[in-house]
NUVEXRO-219329 format. One line per 10 residues: their letters; for each residue x, y, z of N, C-alpha, C. Coordinates in steps of 0.05 Angstrom, whole numbers, plus 32768, in hexadecimal, padded with zeros to 4 digits. Atoms other than C-alpha are relative to their C-alpha. Layout:
N
A) X:Y:Z:X:Y:Z:X:Y:Z ~ ...
END
This chain:
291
XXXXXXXXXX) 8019:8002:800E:863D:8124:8C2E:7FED:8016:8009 ~ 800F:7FF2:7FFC:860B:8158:8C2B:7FE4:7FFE:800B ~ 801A:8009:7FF5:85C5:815F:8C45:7FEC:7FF8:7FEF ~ 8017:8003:8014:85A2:815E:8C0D:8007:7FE3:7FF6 ~ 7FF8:8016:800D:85C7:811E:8BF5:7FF1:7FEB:8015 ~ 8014:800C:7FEF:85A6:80FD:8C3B:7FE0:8008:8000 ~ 8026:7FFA:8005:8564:8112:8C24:7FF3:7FEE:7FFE ~ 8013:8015:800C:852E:80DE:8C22:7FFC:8002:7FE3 ~ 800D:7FFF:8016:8512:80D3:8BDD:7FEC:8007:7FFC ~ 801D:7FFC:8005:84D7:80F1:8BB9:7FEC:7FEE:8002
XXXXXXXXXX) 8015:8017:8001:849D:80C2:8BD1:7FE8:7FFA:7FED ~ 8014:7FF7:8014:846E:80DF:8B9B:8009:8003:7FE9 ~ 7FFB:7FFE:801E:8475:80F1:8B4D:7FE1:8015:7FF6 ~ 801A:7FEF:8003:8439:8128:8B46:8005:8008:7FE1 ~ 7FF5:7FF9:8018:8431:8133:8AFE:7FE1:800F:7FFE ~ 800B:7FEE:800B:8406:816D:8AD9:7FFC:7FFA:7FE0 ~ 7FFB:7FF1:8022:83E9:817A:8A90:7FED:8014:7FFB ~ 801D:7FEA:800B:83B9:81B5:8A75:8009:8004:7FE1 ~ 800D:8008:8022:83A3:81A6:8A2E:7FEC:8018:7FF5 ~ 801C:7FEF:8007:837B:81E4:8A04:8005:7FF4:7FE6
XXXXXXXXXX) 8005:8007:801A:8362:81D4:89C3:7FEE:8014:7FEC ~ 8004:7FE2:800C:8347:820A:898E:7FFA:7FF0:7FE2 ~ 8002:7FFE:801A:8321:81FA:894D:800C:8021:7FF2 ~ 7FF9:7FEE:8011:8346:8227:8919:7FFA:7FFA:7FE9 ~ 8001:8002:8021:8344:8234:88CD:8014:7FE1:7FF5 ~ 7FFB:8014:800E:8379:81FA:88CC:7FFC:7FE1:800F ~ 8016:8018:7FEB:834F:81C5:88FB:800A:8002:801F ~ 800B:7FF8:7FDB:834B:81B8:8946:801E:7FFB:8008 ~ 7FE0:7FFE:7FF8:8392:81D0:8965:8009:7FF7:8016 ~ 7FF0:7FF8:7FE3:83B4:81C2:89A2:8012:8011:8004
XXXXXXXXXX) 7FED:7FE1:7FFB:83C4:820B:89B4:8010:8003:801D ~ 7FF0:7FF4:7FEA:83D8:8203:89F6:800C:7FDC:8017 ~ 8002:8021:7FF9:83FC:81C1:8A12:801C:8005:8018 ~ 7FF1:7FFA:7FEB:8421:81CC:8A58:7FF5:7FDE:800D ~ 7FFA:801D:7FF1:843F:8190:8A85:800C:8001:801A ~ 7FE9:7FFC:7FE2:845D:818A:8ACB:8006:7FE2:8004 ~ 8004:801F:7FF5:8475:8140:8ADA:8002:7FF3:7FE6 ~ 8004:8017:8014:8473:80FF:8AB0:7FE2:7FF6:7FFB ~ 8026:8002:800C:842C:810C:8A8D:7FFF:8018:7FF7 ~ 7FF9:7FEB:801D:842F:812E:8A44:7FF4:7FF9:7FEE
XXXXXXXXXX) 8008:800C:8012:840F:8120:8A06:801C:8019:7FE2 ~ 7FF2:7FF7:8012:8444:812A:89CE:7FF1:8007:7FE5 ~ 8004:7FED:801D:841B:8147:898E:7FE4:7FF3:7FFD ~ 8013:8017:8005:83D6:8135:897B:7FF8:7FF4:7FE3 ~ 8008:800B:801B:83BD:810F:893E:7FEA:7FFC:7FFB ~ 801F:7FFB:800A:8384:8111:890B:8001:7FF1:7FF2 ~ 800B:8014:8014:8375:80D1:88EF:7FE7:7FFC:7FF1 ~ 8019:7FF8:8015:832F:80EB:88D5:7FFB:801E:8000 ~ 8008:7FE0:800A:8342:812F:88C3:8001:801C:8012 ~ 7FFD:7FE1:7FE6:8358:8179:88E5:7FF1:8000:801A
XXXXXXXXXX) 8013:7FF6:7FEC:8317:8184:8905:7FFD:7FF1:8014 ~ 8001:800E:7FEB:8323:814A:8938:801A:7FF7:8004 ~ 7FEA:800A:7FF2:835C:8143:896A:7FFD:7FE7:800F ~ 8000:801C:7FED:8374:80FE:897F:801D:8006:800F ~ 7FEA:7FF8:7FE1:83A4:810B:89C9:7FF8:7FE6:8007 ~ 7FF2:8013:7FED:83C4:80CA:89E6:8011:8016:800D ~ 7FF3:7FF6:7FE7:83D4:80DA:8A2A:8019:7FF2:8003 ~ 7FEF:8019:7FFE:8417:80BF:8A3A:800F:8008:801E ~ 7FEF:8005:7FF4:842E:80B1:8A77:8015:7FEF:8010 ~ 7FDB:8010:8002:8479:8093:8A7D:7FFB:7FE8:801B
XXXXXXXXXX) 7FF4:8010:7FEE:8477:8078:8AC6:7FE3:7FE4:7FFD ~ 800E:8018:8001:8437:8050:8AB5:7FEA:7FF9:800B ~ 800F:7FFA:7FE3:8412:805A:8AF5:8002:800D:8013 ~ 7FF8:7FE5:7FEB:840E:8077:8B39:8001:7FEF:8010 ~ 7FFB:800A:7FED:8426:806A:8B79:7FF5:800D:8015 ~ 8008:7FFC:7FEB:8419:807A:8BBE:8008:8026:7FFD ~ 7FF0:7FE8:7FFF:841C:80CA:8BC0:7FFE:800D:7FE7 ~ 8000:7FFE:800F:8414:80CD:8B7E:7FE8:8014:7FEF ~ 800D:7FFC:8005:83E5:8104:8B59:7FFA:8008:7FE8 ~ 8008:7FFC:8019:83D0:810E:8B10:7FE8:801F:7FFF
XXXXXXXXXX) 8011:7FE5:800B:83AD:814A:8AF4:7FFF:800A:7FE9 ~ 8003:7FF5:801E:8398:8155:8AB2:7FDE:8013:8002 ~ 800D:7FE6:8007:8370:818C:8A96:7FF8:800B:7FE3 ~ 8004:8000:8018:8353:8190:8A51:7FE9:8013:7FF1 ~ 801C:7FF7:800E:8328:81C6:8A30:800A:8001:7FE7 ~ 7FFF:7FFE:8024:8313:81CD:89EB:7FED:8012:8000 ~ 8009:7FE8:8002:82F8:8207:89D3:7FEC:8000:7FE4 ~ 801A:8009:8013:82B9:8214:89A9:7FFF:7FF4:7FE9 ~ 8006:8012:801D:82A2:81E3:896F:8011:7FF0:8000 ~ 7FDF:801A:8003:82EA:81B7:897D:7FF4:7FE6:8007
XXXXXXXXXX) 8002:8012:8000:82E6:8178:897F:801E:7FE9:8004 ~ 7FEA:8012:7FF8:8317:814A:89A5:7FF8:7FE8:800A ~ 7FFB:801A:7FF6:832C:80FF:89B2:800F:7FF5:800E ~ 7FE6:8000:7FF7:8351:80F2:89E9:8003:7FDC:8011 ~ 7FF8:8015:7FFF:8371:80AD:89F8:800E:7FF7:8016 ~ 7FE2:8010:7FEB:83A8:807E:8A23:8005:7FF2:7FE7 ~ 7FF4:8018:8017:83D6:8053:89F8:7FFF:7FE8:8005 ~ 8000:801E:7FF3:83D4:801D:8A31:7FEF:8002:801B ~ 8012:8005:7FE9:83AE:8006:8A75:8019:8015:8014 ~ 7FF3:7FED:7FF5:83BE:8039:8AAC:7FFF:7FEA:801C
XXXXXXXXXX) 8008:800B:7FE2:83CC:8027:8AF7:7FFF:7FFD:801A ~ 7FFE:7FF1:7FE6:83C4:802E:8B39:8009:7FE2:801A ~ 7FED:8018:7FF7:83FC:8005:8B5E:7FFB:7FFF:801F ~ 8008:8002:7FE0:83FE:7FE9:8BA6:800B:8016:800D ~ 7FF3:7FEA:7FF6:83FF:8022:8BD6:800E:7FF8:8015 ~ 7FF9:8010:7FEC:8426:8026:8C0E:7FF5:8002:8019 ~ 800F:800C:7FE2:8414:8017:8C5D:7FFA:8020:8007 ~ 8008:7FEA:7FEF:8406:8067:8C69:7FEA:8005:7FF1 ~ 8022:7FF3:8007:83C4:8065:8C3B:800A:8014:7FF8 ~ 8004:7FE2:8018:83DF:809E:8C0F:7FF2:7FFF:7FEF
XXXXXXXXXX) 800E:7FFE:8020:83B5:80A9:8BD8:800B:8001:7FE9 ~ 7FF3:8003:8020:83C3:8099:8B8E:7FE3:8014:7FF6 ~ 8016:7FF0:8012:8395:80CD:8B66:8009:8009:7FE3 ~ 8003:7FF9:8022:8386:80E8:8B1C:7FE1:800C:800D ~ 8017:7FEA:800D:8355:8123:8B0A:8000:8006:7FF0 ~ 8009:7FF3:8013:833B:8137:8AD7:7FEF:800F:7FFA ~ 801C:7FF4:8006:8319:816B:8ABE:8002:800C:7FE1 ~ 800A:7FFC:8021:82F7:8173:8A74:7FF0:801F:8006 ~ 800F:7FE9:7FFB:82E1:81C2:8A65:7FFE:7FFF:7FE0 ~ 8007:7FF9:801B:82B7:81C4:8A27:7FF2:8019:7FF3
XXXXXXXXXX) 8011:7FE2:8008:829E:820C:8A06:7FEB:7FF2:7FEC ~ 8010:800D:800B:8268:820A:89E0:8006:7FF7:7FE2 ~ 7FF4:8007:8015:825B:81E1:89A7:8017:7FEE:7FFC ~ 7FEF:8015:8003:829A:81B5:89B4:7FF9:7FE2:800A ~ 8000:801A:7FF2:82A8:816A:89C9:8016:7FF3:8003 ~ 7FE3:8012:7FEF:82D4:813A:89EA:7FFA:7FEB:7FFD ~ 8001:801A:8000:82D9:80ED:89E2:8010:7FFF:801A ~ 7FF1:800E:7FF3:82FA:80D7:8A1A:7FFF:7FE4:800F ~ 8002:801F:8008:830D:8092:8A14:8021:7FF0:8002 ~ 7FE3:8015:7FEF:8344:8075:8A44:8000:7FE5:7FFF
XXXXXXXXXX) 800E:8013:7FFF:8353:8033:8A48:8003:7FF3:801A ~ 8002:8006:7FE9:8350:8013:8A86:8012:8000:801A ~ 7FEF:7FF6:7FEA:836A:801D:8AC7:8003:7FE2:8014 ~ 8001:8013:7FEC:8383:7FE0:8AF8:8011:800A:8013 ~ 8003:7FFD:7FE8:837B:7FE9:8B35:8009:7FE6:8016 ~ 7FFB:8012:7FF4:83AB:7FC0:8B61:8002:7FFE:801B ~ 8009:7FFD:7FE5:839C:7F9E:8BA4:8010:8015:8017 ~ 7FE8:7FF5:7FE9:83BD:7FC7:8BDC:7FF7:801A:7FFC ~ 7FFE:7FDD:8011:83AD:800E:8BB2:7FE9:800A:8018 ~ 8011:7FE2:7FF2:838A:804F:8BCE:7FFD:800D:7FF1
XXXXXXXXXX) 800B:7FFC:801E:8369:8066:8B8F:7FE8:8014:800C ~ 8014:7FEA:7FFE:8349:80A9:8B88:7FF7:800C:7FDF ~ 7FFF:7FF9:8017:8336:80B5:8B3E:7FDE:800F:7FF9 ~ 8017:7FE8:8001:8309:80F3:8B2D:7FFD:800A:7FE4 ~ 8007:7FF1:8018:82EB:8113:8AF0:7FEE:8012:7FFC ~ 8010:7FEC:7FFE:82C7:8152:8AE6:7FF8:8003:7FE5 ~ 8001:7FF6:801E:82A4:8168:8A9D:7FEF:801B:8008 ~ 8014:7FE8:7FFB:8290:81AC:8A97:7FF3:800E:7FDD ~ 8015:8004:8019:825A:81AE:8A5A:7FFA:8021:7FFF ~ 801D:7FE5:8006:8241:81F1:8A3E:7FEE:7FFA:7FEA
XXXXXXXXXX) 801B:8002:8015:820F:81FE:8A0A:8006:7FEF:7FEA ~ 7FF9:8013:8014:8209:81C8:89DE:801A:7FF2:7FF8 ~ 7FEF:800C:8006:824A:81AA:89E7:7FFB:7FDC:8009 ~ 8011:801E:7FF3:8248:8159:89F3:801C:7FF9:8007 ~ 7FEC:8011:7FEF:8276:812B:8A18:7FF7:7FDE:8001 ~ 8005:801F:8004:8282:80E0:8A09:801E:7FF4:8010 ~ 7FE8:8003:7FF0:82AE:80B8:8A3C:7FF8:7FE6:800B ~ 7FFF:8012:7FE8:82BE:807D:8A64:8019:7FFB:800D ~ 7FEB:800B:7FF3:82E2:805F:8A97:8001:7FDA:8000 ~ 800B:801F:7FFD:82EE:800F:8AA5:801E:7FFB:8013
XXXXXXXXXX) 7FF1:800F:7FE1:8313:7FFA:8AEC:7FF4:7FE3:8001 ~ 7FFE:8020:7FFA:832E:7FB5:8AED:800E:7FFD:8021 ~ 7FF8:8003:7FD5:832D:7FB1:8B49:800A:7FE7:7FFD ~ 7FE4:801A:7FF3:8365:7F7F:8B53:800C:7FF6:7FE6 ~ 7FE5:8019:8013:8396:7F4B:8B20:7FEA:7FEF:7FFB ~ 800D:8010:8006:835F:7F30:8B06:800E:7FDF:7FF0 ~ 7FEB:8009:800A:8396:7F05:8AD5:800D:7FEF:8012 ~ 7FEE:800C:7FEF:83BB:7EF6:8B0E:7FF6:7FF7:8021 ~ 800D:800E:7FEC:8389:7EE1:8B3F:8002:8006:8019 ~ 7FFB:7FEC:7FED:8395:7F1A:8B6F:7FEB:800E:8000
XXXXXXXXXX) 8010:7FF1:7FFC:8356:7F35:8B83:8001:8017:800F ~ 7FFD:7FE6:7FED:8343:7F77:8BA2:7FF0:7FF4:8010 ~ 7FFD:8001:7FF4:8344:7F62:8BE0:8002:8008:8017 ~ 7FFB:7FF1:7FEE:835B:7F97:8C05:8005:8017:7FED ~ 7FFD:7FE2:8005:8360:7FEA:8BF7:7FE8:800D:7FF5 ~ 8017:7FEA:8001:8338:8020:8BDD:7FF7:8008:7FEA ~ 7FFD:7FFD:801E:831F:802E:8B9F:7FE6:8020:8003 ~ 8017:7FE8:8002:82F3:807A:8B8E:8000:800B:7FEB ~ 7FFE:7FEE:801B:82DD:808B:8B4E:7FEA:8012:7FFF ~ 801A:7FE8:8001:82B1:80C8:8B40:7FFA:8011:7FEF
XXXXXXXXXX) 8000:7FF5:8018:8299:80EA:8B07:7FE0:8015:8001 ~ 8014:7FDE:8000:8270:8137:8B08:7FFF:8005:7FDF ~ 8000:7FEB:8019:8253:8155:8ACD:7FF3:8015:8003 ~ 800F:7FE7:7FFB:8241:8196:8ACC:7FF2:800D:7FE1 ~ 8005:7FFB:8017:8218:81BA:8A91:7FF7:801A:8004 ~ 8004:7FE6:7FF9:821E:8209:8A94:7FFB:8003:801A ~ 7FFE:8001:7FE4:8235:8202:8ADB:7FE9:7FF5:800D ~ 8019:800A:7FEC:81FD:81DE:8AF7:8007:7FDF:7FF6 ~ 7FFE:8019:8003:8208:8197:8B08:7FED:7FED:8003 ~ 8011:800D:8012:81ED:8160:8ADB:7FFC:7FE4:8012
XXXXXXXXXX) 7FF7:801C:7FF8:8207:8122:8AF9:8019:7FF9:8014 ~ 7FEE:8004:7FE9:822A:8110:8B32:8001:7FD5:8007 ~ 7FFE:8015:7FFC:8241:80C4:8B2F:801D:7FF8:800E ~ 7FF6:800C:7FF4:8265:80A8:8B64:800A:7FE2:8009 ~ 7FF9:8024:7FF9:8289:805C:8B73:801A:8000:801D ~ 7FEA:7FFF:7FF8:82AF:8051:8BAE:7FFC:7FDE:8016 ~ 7FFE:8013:8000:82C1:8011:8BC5:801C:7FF4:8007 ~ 7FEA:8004:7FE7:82ED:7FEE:8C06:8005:7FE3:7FE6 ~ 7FFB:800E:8006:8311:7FB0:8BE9:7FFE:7FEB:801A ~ 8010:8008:7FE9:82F5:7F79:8C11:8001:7FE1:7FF2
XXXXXXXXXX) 800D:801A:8006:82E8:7F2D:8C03:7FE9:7FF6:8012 ~ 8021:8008:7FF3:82A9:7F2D:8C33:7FE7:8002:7FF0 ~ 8017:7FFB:8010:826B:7F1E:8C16:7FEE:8018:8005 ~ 800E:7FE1:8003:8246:7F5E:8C2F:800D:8018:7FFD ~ 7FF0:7FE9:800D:827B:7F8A:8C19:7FEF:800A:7FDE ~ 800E:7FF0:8018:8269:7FB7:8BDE:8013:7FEB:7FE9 ~ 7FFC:8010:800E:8298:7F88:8BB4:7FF5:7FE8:7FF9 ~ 8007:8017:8004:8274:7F58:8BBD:7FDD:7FFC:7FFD ~ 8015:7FFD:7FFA:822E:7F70:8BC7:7FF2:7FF9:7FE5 ~ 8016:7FF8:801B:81F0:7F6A:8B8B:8001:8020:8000
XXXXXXXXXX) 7FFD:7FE1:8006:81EE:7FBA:8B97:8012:8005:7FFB ~ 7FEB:7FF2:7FFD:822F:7FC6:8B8C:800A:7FEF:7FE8 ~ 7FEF:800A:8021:8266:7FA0:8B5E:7FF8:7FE4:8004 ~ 800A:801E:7FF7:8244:7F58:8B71:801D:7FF3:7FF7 ~ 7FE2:8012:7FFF:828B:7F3C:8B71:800E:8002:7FE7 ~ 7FF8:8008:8014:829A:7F4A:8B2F:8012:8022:7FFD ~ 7FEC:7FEE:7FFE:82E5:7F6A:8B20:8004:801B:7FEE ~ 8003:7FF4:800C:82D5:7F8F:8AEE:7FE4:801D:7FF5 ~ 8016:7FF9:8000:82AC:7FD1:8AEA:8003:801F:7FEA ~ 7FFC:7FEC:801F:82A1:8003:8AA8:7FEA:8013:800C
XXXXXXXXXX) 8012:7FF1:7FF7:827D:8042:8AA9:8006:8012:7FE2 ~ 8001:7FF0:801C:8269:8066:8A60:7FEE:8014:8003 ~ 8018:7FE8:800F:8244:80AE:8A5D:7FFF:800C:7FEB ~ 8000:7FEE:801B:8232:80D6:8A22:7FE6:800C:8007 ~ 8018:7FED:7FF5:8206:8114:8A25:8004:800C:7FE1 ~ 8009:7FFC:8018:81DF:812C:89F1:7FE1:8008:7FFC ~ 801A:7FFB:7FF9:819B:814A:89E7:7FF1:7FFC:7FE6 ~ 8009:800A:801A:818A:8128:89A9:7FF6:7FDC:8006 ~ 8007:8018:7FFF:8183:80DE:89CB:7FD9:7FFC:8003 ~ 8019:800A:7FFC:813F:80BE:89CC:7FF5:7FE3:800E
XXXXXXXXXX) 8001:8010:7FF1:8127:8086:89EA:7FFB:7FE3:7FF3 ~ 7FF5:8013:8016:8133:805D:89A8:8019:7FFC:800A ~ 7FD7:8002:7FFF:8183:8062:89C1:7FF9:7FEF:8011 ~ 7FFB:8018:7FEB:8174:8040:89FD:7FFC:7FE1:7FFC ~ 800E:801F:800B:8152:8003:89D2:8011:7FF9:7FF7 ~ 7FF3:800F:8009:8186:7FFF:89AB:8020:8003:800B ~ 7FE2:8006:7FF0:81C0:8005:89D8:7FFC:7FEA:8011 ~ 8006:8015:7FEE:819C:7FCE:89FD:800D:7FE9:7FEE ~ 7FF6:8012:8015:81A7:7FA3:89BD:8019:7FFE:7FFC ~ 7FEC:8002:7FF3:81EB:7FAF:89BF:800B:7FEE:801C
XXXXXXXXXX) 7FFE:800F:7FF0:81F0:7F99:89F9:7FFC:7FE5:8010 ~ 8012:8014:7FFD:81C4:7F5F:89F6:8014:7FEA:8007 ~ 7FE7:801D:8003:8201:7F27:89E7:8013:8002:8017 ~ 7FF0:8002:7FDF:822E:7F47:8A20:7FEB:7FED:8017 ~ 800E:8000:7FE2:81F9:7F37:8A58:7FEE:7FE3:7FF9 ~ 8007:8020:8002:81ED:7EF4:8A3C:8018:7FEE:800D ~ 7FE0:800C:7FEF:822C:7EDF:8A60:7FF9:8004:8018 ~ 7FF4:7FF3:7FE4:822D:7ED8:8AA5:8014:8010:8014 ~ 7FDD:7FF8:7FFD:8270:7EF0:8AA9:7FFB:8023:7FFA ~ 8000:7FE0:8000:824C:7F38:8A9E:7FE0:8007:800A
XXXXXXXXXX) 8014:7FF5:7FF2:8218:7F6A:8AB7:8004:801B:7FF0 ~ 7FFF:7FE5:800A:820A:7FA9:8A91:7FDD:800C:8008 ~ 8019:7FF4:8000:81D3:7FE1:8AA0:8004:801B:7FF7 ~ 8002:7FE9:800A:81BE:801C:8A7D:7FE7:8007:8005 ~ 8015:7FEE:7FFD:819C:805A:8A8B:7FFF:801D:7FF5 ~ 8002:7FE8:800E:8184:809A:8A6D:7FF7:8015:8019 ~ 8013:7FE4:7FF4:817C:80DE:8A9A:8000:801D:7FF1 ~ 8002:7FEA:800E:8165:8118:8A73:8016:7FF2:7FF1 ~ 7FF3:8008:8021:819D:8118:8A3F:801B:7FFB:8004 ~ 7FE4:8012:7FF4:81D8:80E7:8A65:7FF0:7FEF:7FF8
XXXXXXXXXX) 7FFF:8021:8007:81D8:80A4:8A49:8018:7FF5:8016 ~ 7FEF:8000:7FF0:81F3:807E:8A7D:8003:7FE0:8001 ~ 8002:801A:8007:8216:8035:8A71:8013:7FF2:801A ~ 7FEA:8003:7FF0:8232:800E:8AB0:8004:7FE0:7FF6 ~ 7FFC:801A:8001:8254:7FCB:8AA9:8010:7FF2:8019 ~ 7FEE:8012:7FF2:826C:7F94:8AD3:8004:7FE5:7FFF ~ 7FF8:801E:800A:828F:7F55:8AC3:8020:7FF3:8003 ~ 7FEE:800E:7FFE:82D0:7F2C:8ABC:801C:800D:7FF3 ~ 7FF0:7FF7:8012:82F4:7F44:8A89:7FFE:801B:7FF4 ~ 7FFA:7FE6:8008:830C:7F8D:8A76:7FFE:8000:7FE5
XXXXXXXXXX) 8006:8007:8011:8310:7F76:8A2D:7FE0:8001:7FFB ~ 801A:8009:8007:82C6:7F61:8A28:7FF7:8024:8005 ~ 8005:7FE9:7FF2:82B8:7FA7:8A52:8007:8017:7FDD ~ 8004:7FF2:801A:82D9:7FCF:8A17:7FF4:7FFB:7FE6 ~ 800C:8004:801B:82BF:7FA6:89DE:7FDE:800F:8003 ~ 8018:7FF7:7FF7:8277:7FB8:89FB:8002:8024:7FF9 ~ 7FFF:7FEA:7FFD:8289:8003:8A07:800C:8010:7FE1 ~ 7FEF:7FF4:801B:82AC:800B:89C5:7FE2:7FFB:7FE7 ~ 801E:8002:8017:8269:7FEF:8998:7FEB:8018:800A ~ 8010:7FE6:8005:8245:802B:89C2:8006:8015:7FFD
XXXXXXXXXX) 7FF3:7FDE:7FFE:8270:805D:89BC:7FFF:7FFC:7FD3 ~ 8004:7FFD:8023:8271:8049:8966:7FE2:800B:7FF9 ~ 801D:7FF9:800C:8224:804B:8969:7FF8:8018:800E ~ 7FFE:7FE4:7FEF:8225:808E:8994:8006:8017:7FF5 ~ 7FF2:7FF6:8014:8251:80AA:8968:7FFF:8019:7FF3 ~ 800A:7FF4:801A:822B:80C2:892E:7FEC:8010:8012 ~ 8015:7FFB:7FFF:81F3:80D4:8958:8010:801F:8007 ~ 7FFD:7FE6:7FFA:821A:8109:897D:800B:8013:7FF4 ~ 7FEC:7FED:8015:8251:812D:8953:7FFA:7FF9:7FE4 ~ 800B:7FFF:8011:8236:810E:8918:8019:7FF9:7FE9
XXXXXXXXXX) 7FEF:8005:8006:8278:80E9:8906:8006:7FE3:8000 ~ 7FF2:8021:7FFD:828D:809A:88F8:800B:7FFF:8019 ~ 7FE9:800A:7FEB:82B1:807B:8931:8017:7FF9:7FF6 ~ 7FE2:7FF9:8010:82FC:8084:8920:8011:7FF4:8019 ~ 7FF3:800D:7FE2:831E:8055:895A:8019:800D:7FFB ~ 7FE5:7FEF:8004:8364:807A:8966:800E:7FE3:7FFD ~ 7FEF:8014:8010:83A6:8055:8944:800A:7FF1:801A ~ 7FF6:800A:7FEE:83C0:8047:8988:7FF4:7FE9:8010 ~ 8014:8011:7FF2:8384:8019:899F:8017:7FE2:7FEC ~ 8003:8009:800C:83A2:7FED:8968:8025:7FF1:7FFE
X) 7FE4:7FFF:7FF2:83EF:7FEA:8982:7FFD:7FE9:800F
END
């Protein structure tokens, strides 16, 4: 038997993608679509027409493990207009006892004039994990950016709380290199009452936590009234907590509650009434939401 045949196994699965996108004469292309690993998007589709790309991400193994690092990379290039998706909940599995990190980056580069939806759908986050999940947007002149995330911390379903491990999400925007917004979450898994899981400052115990921006220099301080209204029927439930804020021209929507469901239905009525204001286009939910 050889040496290589006594080799340990790969403890990791590091996967790559870099995505360009290019309005042309025959609508918005994906000109340049490189992969390393299991994480690809096979072709994109225009269910309202050339000028807007809809990209499901797909990747095969499902989630990440201990060791594990993701990296996607997505520009679009001036006036384009992209939608980029998941087909299913992503996730970040128990790590193991050496505290490796499970991570995902991303970074959105918009020229001017373009935009990005990005509109994953949720990530669970299971007890045991070492969770590093990052996102960068880099905005130039007049381009806009609409996005969320929504981390379900523990088996909510299955009555497995986060309990224990690490969770870090973090999300930079920059706008002609100068940074806009710097929002940070990071958070020990804990069942003590003055833990950040459990705190009023923090996720007051509740497993579920959403986070929606959209930038735009057209909002007013009409949007905020009526994204309140929107939101009025969520936050009549105890079972939720939503707050919104405007700085300069970030709209900024956080939620926290029970259910990941409720979390998107909420985030999906502001991203329809958002919509129009920014690109100046219906809300066109991709086919795959609907799978």
């Amino acid at each position: 038997m050889t040496s290589s045949a006594l080799a340990s196994p790969t403890l990791n699965w590091p996967a790559s993608l870099e995505l360009k996108l290019a309005l042309t004469q025959r609508g918005n292309r994906l000109i340049h679509n490189r992969h390393q690993g299991p994480l690809y998007v096979q072709k994109p589709f225009y269910p309202e027409g050339p000028d807007c790309a809809h990209l499901y991400l797909l990747h095969p193994p499902g989630g990440i493990v201990s060791g594990d690092e993701l990296n996607i990379d997505i520009a679009q290039q001036s006036s384009g207009h992209a939608l980029v998706t998941t087909p299913g909940a992503a996730r970040v599995y128990k790590g193991r006892a050496d505290q490796s990190t499970q991570a995902q980056h991303v970074n959105l580069h918009l020229e001017p004039n373009a935009s990005i939806e990005w509109l994953p759908m949720e990530t669970l986050i299971y007890p045991g994990s070492n969770s590093s999940l990052s996102q960068s947007v880099y905005l130039s002149e007049n381009s806009q950016y609409l996005g969320w995330e929504i981390a379900c911390l523990g088996l909510v379903d299955c009555q497995q709380p986060f309990t224990k491990g690490h969770y870090c999400q973090a999300l930079k925007i920059y706008r002609n290199n100068r940074l806009k917004l710097h929002d940070r979450l990071v958070v020990a898994g804990s069942d003590e009452p003055q833990s950040l899981m459990h705190s009023p400052l923090a996720l007051n115990g509740y497993p579920i936590h959403g986070l929606l921006v959209a930038t735009a220099d057209n909002f007013t301080t009409n949007e905020l009234k009526v994204l309140r209204e929107i939101s009025e029927p969520f936050e009549q439930s105890a079972e939720n907590q939503v707050g919104i804020t405007q700085i300069n021209d970030i709209l900024i929507v956080r939620f926290l509650g029970q259910h990941s469901e409720t979390c998107r239905q909420l985030f999906t009525q502001i991203w329809q009434h958002l919509r129009p204001l920014m690109i100046n286009k219906v809300a066109c939910a991709p086919r795959i939401w609907r799978t």
